[in-house]
C-alpha positions in Angstrom: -40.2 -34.5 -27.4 -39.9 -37.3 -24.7 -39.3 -36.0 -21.1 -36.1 -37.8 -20.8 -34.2 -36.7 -24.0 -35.2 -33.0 -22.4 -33.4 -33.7 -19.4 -30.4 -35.1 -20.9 -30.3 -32.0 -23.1 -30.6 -29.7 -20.6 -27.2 -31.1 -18.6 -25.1 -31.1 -21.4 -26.3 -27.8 -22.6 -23.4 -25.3 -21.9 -23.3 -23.3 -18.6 -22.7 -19.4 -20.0 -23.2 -17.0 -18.2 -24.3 -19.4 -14.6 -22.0 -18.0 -11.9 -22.7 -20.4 -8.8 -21.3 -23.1 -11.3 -17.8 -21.3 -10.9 -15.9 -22.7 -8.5 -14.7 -20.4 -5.3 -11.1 -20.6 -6.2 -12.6 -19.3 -10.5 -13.9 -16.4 -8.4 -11.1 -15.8 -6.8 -9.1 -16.0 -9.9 -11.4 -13.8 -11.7 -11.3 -11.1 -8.8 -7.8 -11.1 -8.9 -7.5 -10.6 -12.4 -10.6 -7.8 -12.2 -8.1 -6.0 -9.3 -4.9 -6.0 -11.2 -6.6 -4.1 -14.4 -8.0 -2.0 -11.8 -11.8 -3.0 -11.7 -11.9 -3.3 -8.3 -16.2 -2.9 -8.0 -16.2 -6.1 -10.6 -13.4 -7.3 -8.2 -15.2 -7.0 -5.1 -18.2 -8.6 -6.7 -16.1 -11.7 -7.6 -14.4 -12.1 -4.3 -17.9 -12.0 -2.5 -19.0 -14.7 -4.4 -15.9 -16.7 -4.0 -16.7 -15.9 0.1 -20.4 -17.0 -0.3 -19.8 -20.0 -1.9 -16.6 -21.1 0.6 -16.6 -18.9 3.5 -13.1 -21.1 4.6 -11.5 -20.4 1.5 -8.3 -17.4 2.6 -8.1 -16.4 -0.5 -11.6 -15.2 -0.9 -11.6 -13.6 2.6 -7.8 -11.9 2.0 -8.9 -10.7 -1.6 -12.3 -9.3 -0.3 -10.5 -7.6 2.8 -8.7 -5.7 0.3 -10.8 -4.9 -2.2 -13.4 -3.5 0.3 -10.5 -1.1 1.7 -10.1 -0.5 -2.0 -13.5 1.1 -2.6 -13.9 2.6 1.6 -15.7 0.1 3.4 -13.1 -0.1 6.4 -15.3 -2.1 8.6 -16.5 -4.8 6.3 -12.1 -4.5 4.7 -11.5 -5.6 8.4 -14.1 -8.5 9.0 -12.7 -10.1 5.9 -9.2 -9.8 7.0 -10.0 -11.0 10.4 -11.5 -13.9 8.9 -8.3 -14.1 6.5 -6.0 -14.3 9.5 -7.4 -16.8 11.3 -7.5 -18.9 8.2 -3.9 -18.5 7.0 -1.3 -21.1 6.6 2.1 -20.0 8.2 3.1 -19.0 5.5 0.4 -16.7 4.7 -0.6 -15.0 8.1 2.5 -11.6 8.0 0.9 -11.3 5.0 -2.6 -11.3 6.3 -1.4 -8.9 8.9 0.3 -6.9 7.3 -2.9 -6.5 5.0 -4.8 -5.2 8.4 -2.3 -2.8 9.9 -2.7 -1.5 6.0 -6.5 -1.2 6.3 -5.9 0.6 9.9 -3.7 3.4 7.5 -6.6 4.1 5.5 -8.0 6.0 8.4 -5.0 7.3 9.6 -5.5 4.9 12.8 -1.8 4.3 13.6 -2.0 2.7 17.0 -4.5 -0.1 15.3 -2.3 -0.5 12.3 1.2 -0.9 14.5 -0.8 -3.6 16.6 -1.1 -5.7 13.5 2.6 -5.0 12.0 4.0 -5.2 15.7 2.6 -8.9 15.5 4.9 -9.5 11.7 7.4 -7.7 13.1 7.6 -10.1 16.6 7.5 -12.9 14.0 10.4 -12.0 11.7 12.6 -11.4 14.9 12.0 -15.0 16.4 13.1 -16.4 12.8 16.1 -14.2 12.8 14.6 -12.6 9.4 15.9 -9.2 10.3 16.1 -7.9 7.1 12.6 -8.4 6.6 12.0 -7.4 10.1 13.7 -4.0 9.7 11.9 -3.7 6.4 8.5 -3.9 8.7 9.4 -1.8 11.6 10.5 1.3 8.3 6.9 0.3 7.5 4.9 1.0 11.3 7.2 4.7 11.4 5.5 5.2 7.7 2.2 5.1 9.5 2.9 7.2 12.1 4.8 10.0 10.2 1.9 10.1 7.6 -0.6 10.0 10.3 0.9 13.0 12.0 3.1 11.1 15.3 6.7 12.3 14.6 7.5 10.4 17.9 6.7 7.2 17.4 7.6 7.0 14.1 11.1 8.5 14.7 11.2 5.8 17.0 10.5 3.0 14.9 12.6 4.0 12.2 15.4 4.0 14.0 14.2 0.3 15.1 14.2 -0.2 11.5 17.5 0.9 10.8 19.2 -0.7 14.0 17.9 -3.7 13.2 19.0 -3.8 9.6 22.2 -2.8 10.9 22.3 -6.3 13.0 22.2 -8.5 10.0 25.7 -9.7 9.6 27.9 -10.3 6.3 25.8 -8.3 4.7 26.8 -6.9 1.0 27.7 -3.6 0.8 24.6 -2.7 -1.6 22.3 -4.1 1.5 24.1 -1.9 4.3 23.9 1.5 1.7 20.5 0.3 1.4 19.5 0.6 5.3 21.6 3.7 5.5 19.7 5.0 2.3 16.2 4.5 3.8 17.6 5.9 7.4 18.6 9.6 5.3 15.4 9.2 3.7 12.9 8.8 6.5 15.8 11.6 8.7 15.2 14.0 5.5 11.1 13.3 5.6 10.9 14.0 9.4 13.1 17.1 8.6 10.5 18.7 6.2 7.7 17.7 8.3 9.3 20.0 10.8 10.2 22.6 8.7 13.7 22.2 8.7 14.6 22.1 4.7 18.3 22.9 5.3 18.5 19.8 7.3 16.2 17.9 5.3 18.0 18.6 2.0 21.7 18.0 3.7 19.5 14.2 4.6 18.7 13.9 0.9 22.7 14.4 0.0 23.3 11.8 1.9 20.4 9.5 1.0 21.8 10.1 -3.2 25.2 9.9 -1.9 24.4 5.7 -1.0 22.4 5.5 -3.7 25.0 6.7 -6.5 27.3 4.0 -4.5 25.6 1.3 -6.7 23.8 -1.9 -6.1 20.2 -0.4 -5.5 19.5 0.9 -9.0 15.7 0.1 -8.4 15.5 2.3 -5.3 16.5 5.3 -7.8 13.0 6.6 -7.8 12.6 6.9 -4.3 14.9 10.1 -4.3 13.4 12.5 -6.6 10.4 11.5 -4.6 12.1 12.4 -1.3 13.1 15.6 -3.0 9.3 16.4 -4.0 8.1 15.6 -0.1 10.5 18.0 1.0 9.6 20.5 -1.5 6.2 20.5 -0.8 6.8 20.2 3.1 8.6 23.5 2.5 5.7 25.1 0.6 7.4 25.1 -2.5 4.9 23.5 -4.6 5.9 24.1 -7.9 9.1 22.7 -7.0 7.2 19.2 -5.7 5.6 18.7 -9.3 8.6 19.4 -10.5 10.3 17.2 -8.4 7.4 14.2 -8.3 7.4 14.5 -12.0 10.8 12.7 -11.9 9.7 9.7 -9.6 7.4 6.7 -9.9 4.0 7.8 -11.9 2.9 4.5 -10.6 3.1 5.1 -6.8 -0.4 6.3 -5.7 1.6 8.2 -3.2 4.0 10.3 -5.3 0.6 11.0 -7.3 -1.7 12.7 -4.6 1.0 14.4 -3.3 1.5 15.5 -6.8 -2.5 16.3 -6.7 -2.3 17.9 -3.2 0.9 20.3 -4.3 -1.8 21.5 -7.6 -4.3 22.3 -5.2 -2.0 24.4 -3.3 -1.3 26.3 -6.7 -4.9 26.4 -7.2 -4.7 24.3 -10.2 -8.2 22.4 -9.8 -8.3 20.5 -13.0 -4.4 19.3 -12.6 -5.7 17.9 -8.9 -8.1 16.3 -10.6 -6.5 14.2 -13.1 -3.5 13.5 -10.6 -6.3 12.0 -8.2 -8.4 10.6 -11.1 -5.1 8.6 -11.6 -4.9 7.7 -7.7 -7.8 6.2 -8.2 -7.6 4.6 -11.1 -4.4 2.5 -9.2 -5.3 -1.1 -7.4 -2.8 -1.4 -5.2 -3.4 -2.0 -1.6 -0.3 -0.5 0.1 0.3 1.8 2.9 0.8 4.4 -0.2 -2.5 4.2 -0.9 -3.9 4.3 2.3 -2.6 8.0 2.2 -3.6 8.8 -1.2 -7.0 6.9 -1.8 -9.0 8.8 0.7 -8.0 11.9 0.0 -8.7 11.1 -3.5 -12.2 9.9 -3.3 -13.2 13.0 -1.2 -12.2 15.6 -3.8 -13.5 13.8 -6.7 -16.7 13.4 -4.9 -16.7 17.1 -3.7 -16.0 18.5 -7.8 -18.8 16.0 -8.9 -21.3 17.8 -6.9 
C-alpha cells in the first residue's frame, strides 16, 4: 500500500477513545457532567486533564478545586482554587471565594474560611447587594457554629440579619425571610447550649414567618431545625424522626441523621445515611460538615 494513502488514512481515521484530542473546555464539560451524577473520581480525572492541557483555563482550576475537596485532598482543593481566583472574571471571583472559605469548612478551619467569605462579603457591601451580603455573612456564623465558636458566629449572624434588615422596600416575604433565618440560627445556638425550651420557643417563631407565606421553598428548613435541636438535646430518636421530614438531599440533614443512629447504636442505619452522604456531589458548606465525618466511619466499618 503506498506510504502516502497510509498517511491520509490514518488522519481521517476516527479519534475514539484519544483524550489529549479533547479540548480543555470537553474536559471540563465532561467533569462537570461526571460531578453532577456523582462520579466525582471520574470527575476529578477529567478536570485534571482540562488543567494539564490549559492551566489558564478557570473553569478547569475552579472544577478541580472542588472536586479535590470532594474526595479529601484539602491542600491540592486549595492550590486549584487559588489558581481559580486569580483567574476569575468579576463576575466569577465571590464565587471562587466563596468556593475556598468552603474548602477551609472541610477541616473545620473557621478563621481561614471567614478570610475568604469576609472578602465576598466586603464585595457585596460596596455594590449595595445587601441581600446577598447578609445572605454571606448567615454563611461565615454557619462555619463558626458548626466548627464549635458560638461567639463569632452569634456575631455574624446577627451581621447577617442587620444587614438584611437595611435593604429597603423590601416585600414582606423577604423581611419574614431574614426574620425566619434569624429564629433559626437563635433556635440552633439555643440547642448547642442546651437550652431546648428556648430553642424550641425560637423554632415557633421561625414556623410562625414561615406559615406567613411567600417562602414556600424554605419549608424544609424547619423540620430540619426541629431535628438539630432534637439531637442537640439528646433526643435522638426524635432527630430521625424529625430529619426524616426535611430535605433527603441535604448532605447535612443526612449525617446528622447518620450521627443521631450512632447515638442509638444503630451501626448499619449510620451506615447507609453516610453511604448516602457520600454518594452526594455537592460542594457546600453542608457538606463540608457531613463529608468528613462520612468518609471516616465508612473507612473505619471497612476495616
Amino acid at each position: 500500500m503506498p506510504l502516502l494513502f497510509i498517511l491520509i488514512a490514518s488522519l481521517l481515521a476516527p479519534s475514539v477513545g484519544v483524550p489529549w484530542q479533547k479540548t480543555a473546555k470537553d474536559l471540563v464539560e465532561e467533569g462537570q457532567k461526571l460531578l453532577r451524577d456523582g462520579d466525582v473520581e471520574q470527575a476529578l480525572a477529567r478536570f485534571k486533564d482540562a488543567v494539564a492541557a490549559a492551566p489558564d483555563l478557570f473553569d478547569a482550576q475552579y472544577g478541580a478545586g472542588r472536586a479535590f475537596d470532594l474526595v479529601g485532598d484539602y491542600r491540592a482543593a486549595r492550590e486549584h482554587l487559588e489558581r481559580a481566583i486569580k483567574l476569575a472574571s468579576e463576575d466569577a471571583r465571590n464565587q471562587a471565594l466563596s468556593a475556598m472559605g468552603i474548602s477551609y469548612a472541610f477541616e473545620a478551619r473557621a478563621d481561614d474560611a471567614a478570610r475568604y467569605y469576609q472578602r465576598v462579603f466586603d464585595a457585596q457591601i460596596l455594590a449595595d447587594d445587601r441581600p446577598n451580603a447578609s445572605a454571606t455573612a448567615n454563611a461565615i456564623g454557619r462555619i463558626y457554629l458548626e466548627s464549635g465558636n458560638l461567639r463569632k458566629a452569634e456575631q455574624w449572624y446577627r451581621t447577617g440579619y442587620e444587614t438584611g434588615k437595611k435593604v429597603s422596600q423590601q416585600p414582606a416575604d423577604a423581611m419574614a425571610l431574614v426574620e425566619m433565618r434569624w429564629r433559626n440560627a437563635m433556635g440552633r445556638f439555643a440547642a448547642r447550649r442546651g437550652d431546648r425550651k428556648a430553642a424550641l420557643a425560637h423554632a415557633r417563631e421561625a414556623k410562625a414567618q414561615l406559615d406567613a407565606g411567600g417562602n414556600e421553598g424554605q419549608q424544609p428548613f424547619y423540620p430540619y431545625l426541629l431535628g438539630y435541636i432534637a439531637f442537640y438535646s439528646r433526643d435522638y430518636r426524635g432527630a430521625v424522626a424529625e430529619l426524616a421530614q426535611g430535605d433527603q438531599t441535604d448532605p447535612f440533614v443526612l449525617g446528622l441523621t447518620a450521627q443521631a443512629y450512632e447515638k442509638l447504636g444503630d451501626k448499619a442505619k449510620a451506615h447507609e445515611f453516610y453511604t448516602k452522604v457520600m454518594a452526594s456531589p455537592a460542594h457546600s458548606i453542608n457538606a463540608a460538615f457531613a463529608r468528613p465525618r462520612a468518609r471516616a466511619f465508612l473507612s473505619r466499618s471497612a476495616r
